[in-house]
C-alpha positions as CSV (number, residue, x, y, z in Angstrom):
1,X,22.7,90.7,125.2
2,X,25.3,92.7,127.1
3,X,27.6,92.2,124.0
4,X,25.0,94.4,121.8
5,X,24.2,96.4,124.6
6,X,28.0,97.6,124.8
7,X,28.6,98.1,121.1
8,X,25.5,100.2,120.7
9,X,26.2,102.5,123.9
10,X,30.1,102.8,122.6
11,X,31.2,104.6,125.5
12,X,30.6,102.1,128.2
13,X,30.0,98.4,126.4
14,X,33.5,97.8,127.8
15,X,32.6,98.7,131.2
16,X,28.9,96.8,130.8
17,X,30.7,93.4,130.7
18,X,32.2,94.2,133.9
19,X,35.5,94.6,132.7
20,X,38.7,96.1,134.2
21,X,41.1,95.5,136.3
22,X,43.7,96.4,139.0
23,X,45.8,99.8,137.6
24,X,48.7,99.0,135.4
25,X,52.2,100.2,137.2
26,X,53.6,103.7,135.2
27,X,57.2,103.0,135.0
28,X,57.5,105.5,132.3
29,X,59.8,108.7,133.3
30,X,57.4,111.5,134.6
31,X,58.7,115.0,134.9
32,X,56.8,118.4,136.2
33,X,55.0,120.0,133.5
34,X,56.5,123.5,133.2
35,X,54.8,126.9,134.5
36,X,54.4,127.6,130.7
37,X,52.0,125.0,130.1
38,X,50.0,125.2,133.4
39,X,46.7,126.4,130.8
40,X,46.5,122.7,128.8
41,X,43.2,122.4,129.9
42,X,42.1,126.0,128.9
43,X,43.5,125.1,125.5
44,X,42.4,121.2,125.2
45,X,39.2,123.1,125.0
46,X,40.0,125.4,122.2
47,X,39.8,122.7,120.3
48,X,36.2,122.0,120.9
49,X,33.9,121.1,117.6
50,X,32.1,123.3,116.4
51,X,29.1,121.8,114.9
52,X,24.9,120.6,115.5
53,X,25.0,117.8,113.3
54,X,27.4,115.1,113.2
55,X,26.6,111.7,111.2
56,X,29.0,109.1,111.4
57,X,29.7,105.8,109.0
58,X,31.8,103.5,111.6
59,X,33.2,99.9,111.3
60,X,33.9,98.4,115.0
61,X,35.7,94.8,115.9
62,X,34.9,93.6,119.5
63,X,37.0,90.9,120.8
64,X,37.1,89.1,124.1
65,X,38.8,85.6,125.4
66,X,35.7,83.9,123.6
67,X,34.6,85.8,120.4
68,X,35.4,88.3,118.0
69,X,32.7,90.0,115.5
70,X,33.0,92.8,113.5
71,X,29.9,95.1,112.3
72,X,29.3,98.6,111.1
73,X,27.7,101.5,113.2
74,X,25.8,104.3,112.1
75,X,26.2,106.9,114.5
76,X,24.6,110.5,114.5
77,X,24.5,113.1,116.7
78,X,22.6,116.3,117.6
79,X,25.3,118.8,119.4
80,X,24.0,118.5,123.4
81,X,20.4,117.1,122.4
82,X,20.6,113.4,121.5
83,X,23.0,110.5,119.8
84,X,21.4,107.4,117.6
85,X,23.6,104.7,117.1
86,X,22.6,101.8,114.8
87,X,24.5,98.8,114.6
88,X,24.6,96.5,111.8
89,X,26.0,92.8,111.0
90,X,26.2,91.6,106.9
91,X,23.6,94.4,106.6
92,X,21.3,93.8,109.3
93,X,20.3,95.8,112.2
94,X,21.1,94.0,115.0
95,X,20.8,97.2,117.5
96,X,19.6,100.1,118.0
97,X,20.0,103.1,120.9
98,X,18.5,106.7,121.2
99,X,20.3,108.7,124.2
100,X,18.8,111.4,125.2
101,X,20.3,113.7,128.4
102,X,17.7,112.5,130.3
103,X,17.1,109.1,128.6
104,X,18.4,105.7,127.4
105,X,16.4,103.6,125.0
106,X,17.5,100.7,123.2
107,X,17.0,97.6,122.1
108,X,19.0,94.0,120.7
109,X,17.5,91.6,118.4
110,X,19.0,88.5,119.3
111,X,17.0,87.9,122.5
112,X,14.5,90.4,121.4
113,X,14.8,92.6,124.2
114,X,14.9,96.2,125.1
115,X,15.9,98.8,127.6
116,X,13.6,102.4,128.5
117,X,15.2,103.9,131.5
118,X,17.3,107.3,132.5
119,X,20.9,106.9,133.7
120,X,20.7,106.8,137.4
121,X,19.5,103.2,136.9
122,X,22.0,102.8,134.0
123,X,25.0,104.2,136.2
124,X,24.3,101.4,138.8
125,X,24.0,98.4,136.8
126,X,27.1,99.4,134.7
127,X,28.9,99.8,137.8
128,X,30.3,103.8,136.9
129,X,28.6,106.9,136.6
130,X,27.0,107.2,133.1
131,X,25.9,110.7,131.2
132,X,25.2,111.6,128.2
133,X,27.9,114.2,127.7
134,X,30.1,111.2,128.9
135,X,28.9,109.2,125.7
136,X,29.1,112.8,123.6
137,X,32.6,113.4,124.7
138,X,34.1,109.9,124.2
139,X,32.2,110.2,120.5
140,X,34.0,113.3,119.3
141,X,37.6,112.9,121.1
142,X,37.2,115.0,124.1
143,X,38.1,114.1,128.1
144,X,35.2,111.9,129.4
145,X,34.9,114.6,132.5
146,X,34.9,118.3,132.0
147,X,38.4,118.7,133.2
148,X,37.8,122.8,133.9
149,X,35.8,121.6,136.8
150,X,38.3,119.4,138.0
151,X,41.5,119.7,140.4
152,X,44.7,117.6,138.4
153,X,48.1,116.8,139.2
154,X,50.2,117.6,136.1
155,X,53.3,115.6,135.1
156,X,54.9,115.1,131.4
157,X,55.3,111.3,130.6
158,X,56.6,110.3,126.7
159,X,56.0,113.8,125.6
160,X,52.5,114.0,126.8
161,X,50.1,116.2,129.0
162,X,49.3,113.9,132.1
163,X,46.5,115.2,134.1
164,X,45.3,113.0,137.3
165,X,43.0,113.9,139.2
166,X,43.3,114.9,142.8
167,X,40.0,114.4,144.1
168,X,38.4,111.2,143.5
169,X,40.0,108.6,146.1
170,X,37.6,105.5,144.8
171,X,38.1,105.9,141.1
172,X,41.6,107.2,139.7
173,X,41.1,109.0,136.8
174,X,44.0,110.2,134.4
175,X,44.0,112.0,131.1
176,X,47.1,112.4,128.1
177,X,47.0,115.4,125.9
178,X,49.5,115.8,123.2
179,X,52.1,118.5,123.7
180,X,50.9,120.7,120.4
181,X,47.4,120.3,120.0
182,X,46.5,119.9,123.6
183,X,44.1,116.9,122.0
184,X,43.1,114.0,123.8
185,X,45.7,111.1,123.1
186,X,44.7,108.5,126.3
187,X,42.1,108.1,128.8
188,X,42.4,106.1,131.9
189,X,39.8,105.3,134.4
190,X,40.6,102.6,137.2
191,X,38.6,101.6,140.1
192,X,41.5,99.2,142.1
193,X,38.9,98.2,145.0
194,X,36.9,97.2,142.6
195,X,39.3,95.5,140.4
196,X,38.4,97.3,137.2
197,X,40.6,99.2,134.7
198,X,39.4,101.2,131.3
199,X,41.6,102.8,128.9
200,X,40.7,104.7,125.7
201,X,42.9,105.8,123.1
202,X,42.9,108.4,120.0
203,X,44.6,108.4,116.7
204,X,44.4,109.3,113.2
205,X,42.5,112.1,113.8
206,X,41.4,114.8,110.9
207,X,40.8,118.3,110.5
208,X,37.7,119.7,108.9
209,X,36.1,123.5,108.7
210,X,34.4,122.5,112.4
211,X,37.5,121.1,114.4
212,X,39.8,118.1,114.5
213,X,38.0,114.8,115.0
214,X,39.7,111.5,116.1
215,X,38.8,108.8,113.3
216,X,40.2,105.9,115.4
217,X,38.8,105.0,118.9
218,X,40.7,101.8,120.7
219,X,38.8,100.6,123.9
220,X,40.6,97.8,125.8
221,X,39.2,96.5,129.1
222,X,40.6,93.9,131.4
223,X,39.4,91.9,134.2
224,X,40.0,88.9,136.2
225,X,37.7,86.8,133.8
226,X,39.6,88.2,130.8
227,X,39.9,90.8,128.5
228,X,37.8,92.7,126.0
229,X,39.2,94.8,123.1
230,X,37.0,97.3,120.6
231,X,38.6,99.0,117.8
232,X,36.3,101.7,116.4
233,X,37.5,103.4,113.0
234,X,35.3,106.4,111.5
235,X,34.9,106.0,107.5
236,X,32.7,108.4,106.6
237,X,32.1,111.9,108.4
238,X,29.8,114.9,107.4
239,X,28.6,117.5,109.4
240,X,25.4,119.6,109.4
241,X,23.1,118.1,107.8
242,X,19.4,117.3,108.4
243,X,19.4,114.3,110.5
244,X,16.4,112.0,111.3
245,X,16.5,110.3,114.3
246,X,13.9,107.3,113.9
247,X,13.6,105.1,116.5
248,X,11.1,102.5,117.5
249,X,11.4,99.2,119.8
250,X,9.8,96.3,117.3
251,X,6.7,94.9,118.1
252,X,7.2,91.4,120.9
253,X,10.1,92.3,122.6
254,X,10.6,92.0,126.1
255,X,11.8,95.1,128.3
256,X,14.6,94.9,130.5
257,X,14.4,96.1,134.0
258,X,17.8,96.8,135.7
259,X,17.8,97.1,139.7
């Protein structure tokens, strides 16, 4: 269940099989950003989408130490208001979410289950604090936190922005931007006492009338029981439409309550 679970939620299936481990060691060559670039973060945000429709044609592979599967998502989103993401195997819906900024609804077909519940309860069987502009974000390529709320430590490593964050003590949190776009290239968020590590990376991105949007999304995950990779790739984009957002749990399944 936790398999479909994470590939329908996108940002956090990684995180769902309680993946991650201890921080990987930087040996890269870091360097003080210079004063000139002190305002990446004013202008990672100039490249903000522009759009309130967003419908997405995805394939994703998902790998661990014991399976690999690929399917296709349908993913759609209403700027700030709600995501549906539908996820398919040889043609077949195998599950479906609705996220909502005060809900999470979804539900898996191979056990027949599903999930009604905000993300306070979400957030503390996942093991990290869950949102939906967290999901949003991680969707359309910008930094998982809102980094103009933030306090960072800036350094340059292989030609990219590095911003770390000075605050949190529990949960290390780092974020690459590219030197001329200011666009997110790398995420990394580590909790060491908790021996988890995730890291998400951009590429291929494209430009369209509303922004630049990242049309590759790798997800890699490791832990002590092993690792856990998910490549998503974006085939199809269009903005602005009408979008429908059905969604409906099928008659007999059985909710799952999370403590």
């Amino acid at each position: 269940m936790k398999k479909y679970i994470a590939l329908v939620l996108l940002s956090v299936f990684v995180i769902s099989c309680k993946s991650k481990a201890v921080a990987v060691q930087n040996t890269d060559k870091t360097v003080e950003a210079p004063k000139e670039d002190k305002k990446a973060i004013a202008k990672h945000y100039d490249n903000k989408l522009d759009f309130k429709t967003l419908n997405i044609k995805a394939s994703a592979k998902y790998e661990d130490e014991k399976q690999s599967q690929n399917v296709t998502a349908d993913i759609k989103i209403e700027r700030d208001k709600q995501i549906l993401v539908s996820v398919r195997f040889l043609g077949i819906t195998m599950a479906k979410a609705l996220i909502t900024p005060t809900t999470v609804s979804y539900y898996e077909k191979i056990k027949g289950t599903y999930y009604e519940g905000d993300f306070t309860s979400l957030s503390k069987w996942l093991g990290t604090e869950l949102d939906y502009s967290k999901v949003q974000n991680l969707l359309v390529g910008e930094a998982l936190d809102d980094l103009r709320k933030g306090k960072y430590t800036q350094t340059i490593v292989e030609n990219l922005f590095r911003l770390e964050d000075e605050k949190e003590a529990k949960i290390k949190k780092a974020f690459y931007l590219d030197s001329e776009k200011y666009l997110i290239q790398k995420e990394e968020i580590s909790q060491p006492a908790e021996n988890r590590m995730l890291a998400i990376k951009y590429s291929d991105s494209k430009t369209f009338d509303q922004g630049i949007l990242p049309t590759k999304i790798e997800i890699n995950a490791v832990q002590p029981k092993g690792k856990t990779d998910i490549n998503l790739e974006y085939n199809n984009i269009t903005f602005n439409e009408e979008l429908s957002f059905p969604y409906s749990v099928p008659s007999g399944y059985k909710k799952v309550i999370i403590n």
